[in-house]
N, C-alpha and C positions, 0 to 999 in steps of 0.2 A: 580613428579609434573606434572598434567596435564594442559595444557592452554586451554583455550578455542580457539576458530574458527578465525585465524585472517583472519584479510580481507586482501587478497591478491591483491586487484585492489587496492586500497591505496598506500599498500606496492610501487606496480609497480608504480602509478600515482607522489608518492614521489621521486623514483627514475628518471623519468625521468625531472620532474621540478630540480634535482641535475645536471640532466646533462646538461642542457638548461642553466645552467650558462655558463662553459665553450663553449659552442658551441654560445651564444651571443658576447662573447671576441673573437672569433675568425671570425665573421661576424664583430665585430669591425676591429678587424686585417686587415681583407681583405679589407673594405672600406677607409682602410687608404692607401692601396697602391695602389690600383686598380683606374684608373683613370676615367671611365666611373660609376664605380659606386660611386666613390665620387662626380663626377658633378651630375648626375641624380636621383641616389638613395638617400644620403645624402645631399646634400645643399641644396634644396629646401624646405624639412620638416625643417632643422635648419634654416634656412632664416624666413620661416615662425614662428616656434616657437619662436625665437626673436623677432621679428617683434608684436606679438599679444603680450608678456612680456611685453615688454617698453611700448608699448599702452597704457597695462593695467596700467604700475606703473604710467606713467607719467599724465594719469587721475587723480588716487589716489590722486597723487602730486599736483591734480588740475592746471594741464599745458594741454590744449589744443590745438591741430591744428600744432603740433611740428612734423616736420618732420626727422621722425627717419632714421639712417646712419645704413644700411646692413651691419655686420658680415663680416670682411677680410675671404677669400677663406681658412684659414687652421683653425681657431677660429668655424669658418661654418662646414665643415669635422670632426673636433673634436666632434662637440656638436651633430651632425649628427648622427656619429659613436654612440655617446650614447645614441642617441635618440634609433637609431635602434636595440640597446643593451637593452634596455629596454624593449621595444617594443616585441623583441623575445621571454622576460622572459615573459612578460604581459601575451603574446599570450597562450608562453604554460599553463601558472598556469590555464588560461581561459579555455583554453581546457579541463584541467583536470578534473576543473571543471563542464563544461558541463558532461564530459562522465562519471562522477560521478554522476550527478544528475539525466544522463540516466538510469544508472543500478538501481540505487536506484530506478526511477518511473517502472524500468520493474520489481523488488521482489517485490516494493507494488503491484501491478497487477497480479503479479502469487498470491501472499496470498490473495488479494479478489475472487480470481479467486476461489483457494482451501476453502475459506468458501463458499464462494457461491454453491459450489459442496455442500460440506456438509451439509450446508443449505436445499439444494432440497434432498439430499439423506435423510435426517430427515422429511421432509415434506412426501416425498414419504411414508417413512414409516408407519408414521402416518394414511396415506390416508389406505395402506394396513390392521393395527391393526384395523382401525376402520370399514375396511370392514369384517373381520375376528369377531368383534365382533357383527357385523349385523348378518353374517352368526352363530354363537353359539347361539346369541337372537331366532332366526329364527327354530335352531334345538330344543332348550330348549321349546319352544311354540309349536311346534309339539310331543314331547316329551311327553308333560303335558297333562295330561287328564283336559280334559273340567271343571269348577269351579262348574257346575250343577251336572256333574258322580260324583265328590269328595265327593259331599252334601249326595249326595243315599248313598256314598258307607258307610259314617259315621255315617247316619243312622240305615243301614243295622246292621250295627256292634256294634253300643247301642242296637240294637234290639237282638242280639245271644248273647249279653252280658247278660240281661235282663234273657232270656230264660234260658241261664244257673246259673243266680243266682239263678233263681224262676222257677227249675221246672215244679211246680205244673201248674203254671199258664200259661195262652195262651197269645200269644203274642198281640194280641187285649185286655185283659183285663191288660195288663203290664201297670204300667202308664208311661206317656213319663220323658224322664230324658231331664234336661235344656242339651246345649248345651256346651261346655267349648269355 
């Protein structure tokens, strides 16, 4: 059973979006214990990401001008932690994404590249065969005896034709034969 060609950068790019989960749980992990990164890295994006939520529902709800109550300090760290759980998934697939759409625009470019080669190596050639048949035109016309020698010489030869069907007779009193 033969497969065909798999794509290997895939292969890998899948792989590492596998592993970008577990390595998001444990940047969760750490922002839950670490204290500096739960006040600075964490609460702020979750403060804020609440913050714009309620906004928005309490519009929706058509309630205006309500001033929303900030997320206690461990509700905040939680939603944080997932935020930036997320966030690192986000990130990788994104990547993967780009550096897939990289290689991909770099084989379209090597294969316009390779036709375009073969393109001009056809063209070239072309330009060659048709100098090639300039030059054969050019020998063939030197080659050829002039269109006026052909005329004598075909004459000549109705005339020793003549001569030898009719002995007797001179080649001035022969009569002319048509022309074929």
């Amino acid at each position: 059973m033969v497969v065909g060609a798999f794509p290997m950068a895939k292969l890998l790019y899948l792989g590492i979006r596998q592993v970008s989960k577990p390595l998001a749980n444990r940047i969760k992990e750490a922002a839950r214990r670490s204290e500096f990164f739960k006040t600075y890295i964490c609460l702020p994006p979750a403060q804020l990401y609440h913050w714009v939520e309620m906004r928005t529902k309490m519009r929706i709800m058509g309630f205006r001008g309500t001033v929303i109550k900030p997320l206690n300090e461990e509700a905040a760290a939680e939603l944080g932690a997932e935020l930036l759980g997320e966030a690192t998934i986000f990130i990788v697939g994104g990547g993967c994404l780009v550096l897939e759409y990289w290689r991909h625009q770099a084989q379209q470019r090597h294969k316009e590249e390779e036709q375009r080669a073969a393109w001009n190596a056809l063209r070239d050639e072309v330009g060659n065969l048709a100098l090639a048949l300039e030059a054969l035109q050019a020998q063939v016309q030197a080659a050829a005896p002039p269109q006026g020698a052909l005329e004598e010489l075909r004459a000549e030869l109705q005339e020793m034709r003549t001569q030898l069907c009719n002995p007797g007779q001179s080649a001035s009193q022969a009569e002319p034969v048509s022309k074929k």
